[in-house]
C-alpha positions, 0 to 999 in steps of 0.5 A: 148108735154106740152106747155105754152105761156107766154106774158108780156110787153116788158122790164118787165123781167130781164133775170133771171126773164124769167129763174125762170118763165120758170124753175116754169112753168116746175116744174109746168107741171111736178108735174101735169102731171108727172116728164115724160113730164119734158123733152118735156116741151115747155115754151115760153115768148114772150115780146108785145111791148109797148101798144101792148095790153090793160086791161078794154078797156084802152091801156096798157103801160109801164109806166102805168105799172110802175105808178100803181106799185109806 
């Protein structure tokens, strides 16, 4: 069973959001290793909390998400 586990910061995803990635990474899946799999297909989003990780040695939050993006 392909399975793909997605992590991004918690509250950086709309409902909507999540469906499309998980439709994409299954279409994805699916082109590579053939339209079969498309039904044992596993795509899980889980949210890390905020500061919950880090990227080049700094805490990753939020709103330094939101202040990069301005």
């Amino acid at each position: 069973m392909p399975f793909a586990n997605l992590k991004v910061p918690a509250g950086t995803l709309t409902p909507a959001q999540k469906e499309t990635l998980i439709a994409k990474v299954t279409d994805l899946y699916a082109d590579t290793f053939g339209e079969a799999v498309r039904d044992r297909t596993m795509v899980l989003i889980d949210e890390v909390v905020d500061g919950g990780w880090g990227i080049r040695g700094e805490v990753l939050t939020l709103a330094r998400i939101q202040q990069r993006s301005a």
